[in-house]
N, C-alpha and C positions, 0 to 999 in steps of 0.2 A: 685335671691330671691326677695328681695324689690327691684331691679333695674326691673319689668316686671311688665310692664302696663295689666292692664286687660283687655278681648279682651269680654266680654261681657257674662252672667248672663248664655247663655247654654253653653258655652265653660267650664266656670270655673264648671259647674255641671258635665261636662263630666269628666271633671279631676279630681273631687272631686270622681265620680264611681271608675274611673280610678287607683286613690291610694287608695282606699278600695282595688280593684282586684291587686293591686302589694304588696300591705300588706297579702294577705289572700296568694296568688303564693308564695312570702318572705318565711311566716311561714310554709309552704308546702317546699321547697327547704330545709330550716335549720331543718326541721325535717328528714330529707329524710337522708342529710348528715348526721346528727346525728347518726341515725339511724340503716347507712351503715357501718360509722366507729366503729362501736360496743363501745361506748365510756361507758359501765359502770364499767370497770374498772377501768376503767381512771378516771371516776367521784371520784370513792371509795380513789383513792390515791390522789384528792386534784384537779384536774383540772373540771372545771364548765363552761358552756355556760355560760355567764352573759344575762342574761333573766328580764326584768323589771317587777316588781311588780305589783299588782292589780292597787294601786291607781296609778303607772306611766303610767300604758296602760290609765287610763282614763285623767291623765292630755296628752297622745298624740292626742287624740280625736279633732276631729275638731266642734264646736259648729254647723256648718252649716249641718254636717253629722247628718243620722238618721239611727240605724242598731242596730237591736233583734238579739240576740243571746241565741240558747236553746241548750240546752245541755243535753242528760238524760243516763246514767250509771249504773252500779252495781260499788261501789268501791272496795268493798273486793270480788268479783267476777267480772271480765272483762271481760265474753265472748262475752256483747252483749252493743249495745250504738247506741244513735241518735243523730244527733247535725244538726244543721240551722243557719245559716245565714244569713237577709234579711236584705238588704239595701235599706231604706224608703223615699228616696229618699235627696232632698240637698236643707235648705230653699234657697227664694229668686227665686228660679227658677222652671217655671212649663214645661219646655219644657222637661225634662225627668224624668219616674216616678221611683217608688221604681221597687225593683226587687230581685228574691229570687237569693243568692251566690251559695248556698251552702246547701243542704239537704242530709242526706245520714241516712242509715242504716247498720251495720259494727255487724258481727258475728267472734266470734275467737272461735278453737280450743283448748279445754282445758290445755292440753300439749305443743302449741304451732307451730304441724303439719301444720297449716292452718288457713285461714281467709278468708273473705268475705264481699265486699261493695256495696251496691245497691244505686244510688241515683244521686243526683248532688253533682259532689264535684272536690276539684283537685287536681290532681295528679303528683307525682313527684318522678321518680324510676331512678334509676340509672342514666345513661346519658340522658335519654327523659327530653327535656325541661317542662317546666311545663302545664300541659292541663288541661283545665277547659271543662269538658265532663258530661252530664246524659247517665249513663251507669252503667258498671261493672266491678268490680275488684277480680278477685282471683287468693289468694298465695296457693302454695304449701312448704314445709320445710321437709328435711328429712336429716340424717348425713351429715349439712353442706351444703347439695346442696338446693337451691332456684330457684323456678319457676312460673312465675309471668306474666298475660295474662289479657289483661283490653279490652275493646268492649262499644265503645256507640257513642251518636251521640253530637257533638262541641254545645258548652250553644250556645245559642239566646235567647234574650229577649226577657221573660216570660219564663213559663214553657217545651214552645215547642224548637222541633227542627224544621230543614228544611229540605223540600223534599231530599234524593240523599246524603245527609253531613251526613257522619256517618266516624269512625277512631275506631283502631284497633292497637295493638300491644302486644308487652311483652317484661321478663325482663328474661334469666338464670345466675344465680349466683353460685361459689362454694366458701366455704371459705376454704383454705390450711397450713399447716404448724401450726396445732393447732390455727388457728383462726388469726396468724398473717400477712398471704397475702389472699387476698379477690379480685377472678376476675370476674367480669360482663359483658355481651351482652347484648344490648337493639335492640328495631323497634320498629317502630311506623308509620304508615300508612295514611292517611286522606283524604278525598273525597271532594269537593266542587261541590256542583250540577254535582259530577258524575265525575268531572272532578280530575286530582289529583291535592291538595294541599298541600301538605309536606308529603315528606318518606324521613325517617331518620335514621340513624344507628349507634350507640355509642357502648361506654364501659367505665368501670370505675374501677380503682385498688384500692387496698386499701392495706396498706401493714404498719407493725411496726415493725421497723427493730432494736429497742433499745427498754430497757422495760419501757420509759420516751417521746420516739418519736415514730408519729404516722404521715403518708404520706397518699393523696387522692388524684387523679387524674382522670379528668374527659373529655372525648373528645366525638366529633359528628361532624358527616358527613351528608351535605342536598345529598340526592342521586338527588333529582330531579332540582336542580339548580347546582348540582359536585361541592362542595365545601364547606370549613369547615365553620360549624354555630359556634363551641363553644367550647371551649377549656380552660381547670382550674386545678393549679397546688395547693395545699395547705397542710403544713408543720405545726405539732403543735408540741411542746417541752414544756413539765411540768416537774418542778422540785422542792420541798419543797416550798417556797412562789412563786417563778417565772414562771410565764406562757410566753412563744415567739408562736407566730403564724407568720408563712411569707403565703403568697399567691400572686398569678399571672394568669390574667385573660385576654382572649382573649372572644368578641363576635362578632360576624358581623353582624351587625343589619339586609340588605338586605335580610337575611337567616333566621333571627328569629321572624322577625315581618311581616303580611303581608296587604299591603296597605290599609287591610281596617280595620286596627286594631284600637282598641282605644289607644293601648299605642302606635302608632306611631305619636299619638299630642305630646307624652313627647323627648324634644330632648336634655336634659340635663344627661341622664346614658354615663356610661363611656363605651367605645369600648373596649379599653383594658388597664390593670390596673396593677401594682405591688407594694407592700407594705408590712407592718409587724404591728403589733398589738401586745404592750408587758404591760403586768400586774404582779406589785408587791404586795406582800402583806407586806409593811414596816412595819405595827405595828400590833398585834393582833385585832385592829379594824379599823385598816387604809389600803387601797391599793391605788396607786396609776399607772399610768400607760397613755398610746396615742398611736395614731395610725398615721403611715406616709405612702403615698402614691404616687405617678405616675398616670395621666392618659391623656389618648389622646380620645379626644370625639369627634363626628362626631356631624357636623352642617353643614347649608345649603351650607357653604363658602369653605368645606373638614374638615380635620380631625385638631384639635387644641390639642395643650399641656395646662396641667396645672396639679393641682397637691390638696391634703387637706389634713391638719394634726388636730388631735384631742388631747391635754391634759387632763388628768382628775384626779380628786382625790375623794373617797368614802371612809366617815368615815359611821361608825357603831357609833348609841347611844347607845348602848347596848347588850350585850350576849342573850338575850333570845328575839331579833325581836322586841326589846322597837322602831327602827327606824333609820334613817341611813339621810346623806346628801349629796349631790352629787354635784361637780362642776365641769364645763367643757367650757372649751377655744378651741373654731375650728375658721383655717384660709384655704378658697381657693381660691385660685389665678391662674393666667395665663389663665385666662375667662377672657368671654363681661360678665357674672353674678357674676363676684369676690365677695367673701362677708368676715368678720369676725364676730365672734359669742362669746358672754360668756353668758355663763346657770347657772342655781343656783338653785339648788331641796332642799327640806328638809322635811322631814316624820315622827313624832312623835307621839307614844301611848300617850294621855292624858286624857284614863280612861278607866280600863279594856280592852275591842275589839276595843276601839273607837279610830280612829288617823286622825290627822290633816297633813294638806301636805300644800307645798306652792310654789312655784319657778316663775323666772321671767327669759327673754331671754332678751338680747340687740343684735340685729343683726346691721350692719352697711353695706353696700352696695356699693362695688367700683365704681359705675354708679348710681350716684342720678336719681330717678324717678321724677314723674311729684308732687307724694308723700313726695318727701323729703330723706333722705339718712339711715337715720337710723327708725329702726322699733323695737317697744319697747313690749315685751309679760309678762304679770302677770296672776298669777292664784292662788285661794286659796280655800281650799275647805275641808272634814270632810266623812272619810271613816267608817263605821261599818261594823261588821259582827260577828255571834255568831257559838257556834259550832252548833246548828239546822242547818246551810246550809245559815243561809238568810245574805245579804251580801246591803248595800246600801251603795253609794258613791256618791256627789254631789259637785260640783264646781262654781266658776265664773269668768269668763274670759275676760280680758280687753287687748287690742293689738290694734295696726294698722295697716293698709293694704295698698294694693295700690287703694284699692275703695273706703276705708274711715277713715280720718286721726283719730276718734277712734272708738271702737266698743267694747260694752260688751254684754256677751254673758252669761247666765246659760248651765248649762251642770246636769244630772241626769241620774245614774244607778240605776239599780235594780236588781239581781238574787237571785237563790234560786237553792239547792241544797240540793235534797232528799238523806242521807244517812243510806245505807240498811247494816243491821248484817247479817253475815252468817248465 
């Protein structure tokens, strides 16, 4: 974290694109599991993805980042919806420009037999790692069984592809036992000027084998390098306030990334992981809860140990969304990047729609930089939004970095969301 020097103005643009594209993949993976696991039952009896807020997406924003977000839908009719993503590129640097993510156009079946997506977008089905394609996607659905065929050609910057690069694949699914085991097949195909570059073949179970625990597991096979890319083992247990999640993660970079990838500048992801995530909810407006884990990460030197654990506690201001406050203590160690962390959120209504938020980070850096050791993040800022749809959120941001001992920043959303009566 603060122990890494900055290696210059197009590098840090590349990796500012870079975790845009792992945040936008992120939300494509947690939706997909979501998804698979059929978890709205689960929801109904008390267990919840913990998903952050409007105004916490926007205090995660990076002041340097620039990214439109459109969105257009029927709410009380969902057959039909468009959404975009463009990333406008990152100040400070001219060496790489904006670029669209993410465009699609998405038709569903009334009933739920079917769907359909045309566009740029990405995607993430069962065991296929996550792909970012201008193409096409159609599901099929009928008693349980699912059949799922996608076709296009790998993004490149701008709107085009390239000659010969085009990928293919699908997904057959059945669910059994009244919906409590769920087995899948995946493929996935992919060309490089004609040449092959990843064919891959998964599966993924899914099985609830207690009416409180719910099991998903996920594996993949590179056929053309004969060897496993990726492998994930994941345990939830809900029970009246207690939530336990255990998981265990195998990836092998070699297999998932390919040299000329942008995420291969990031060499901080873990290789393989094991851990547990436990959430209480102690008082009607208090939960508290942390996450411990295991990890062994590859770097230039081979594979290293270490480990991050997270504390946290979320009170609620109020029954009815008056606002809530969040604090959290992370420690990782057994790194050349060891760092520790305390965070401090707080989000209150202070007039009808309107809410004020505020929070500050202290990270501290087992390897002082050239910077200094500890790095200090504030943000304070004033959310609206009515029920028309229109929604404005604005911040300002003061931190330090390793380019400069301080920096403030404004920060400004804007959306709008048309909603239509049956």
């Amino acid at each position: 974290m603060g122990a890494t020097s900055e290696r210059g103005s197009a590098c840090e643009c590349m990796r500012t694109r870079a975790g845009v594209l792992r945040r936008v993949l992120g939300y494509g993976c947690l939706m997909a599991t979501v998804g698979t696991l059929a978890l709205g039952r689960a929801m109904a009896e008390g267990y919840q993805p913990r998903m952050p807020s409007s105004a916490s997406l926007l205090l995660q924003g990076r002041p340097q980042e620039g990214l439109l977000t459109l969105h257009s839908g029927y709410r009380n009719h969902p057959y039909i919806d468009a959404d975009a993503l463009v990333w406008l590129g990152a100040a400070g640097s001219d060496d790489l420009s904006g670029d669209v993510l993410t465009a699609s156009v998405g038709v569903r079946e009334p009933n739920g037999y079917g769907s359909a997506r045309v566009g740029r977008f990405v995607l993430a089905t069962g065991a296929v790692r996550p792909v970012h394609l201008d193409g096409v996607r159609l599901v099929a659905r009928a008693r349980g069984a699912t059949l799922e065929t996608f076709f296009g050609v790998p993004v490149a910057p701008g709107l085009s592809g390239r000659g010969f690069d085009w990928l293919a694949g699908g997904r057959a699914g059945q669910q059994l036992l009244g919906e409590r085991l769920g087995l899948g097949l995946s493929y996935v195909h992919q060309r490089d000027s004609g040449m092959i570059a990843n064919e891959e073949v998964g599966t993924d179970v899914t099985l609830r084998p207690l009416a409180r625990l719910w099991i998903r597991g996920v594996a993949s096979w590179d056929v053309s390098l004969e060897g496993l890319a990726a492998a994930q083992l994941h345990a939830t247990w809900a029970q009246d306030r207690l939530t336990v999640h255990g998981f265990a993660e195998r990836r092998v970079a070699a297999r998932l990334l390919p040299s000329t990838s942008l995420f291969s500048t990031i060499s901080d992801s873990a290789a393989s992981e094991v851990g547990a995530d436990l959430d209480y909810q102690w008082f009607p407006r208090l939960s508290v809860g942390g996450r411990a884990a295991l990890q062994w990460i590859e770097i230039d030197t081979g594979l290293t140990r270490g480990f991050r654990a997270t504390a946290r506690a979320r009170l609620a201001l109020g029954d009815q969304g008056e606002g809530h406050a969040l604090l959290e203590l992370s420690r990782r160690g057994g790194l050349a990047a060891g760092y520790s962390a305390a965070y401090f959120g707080v989000e209150r209504m202070v007039w009808r729609a309107l809410y004020a938020h505020a929070s500050g980070e202290l990270v501290a850096a087992d390897a002082p930089g050239e910077g200094g050791r500890l790095w200090p993040y504030a943000n304070v800022g004033l959310r609206y939004g009515d029920r028309r749809g229109l929604s404005v959120a604005g911040a300002l941001i003061a931190r330090a970095t390793p380019a400069a001992v301080h920096e403030v920043s404004a920060l400004i959303r804007v959306s709008y969301q048309e909603h239509l009566l049956p």
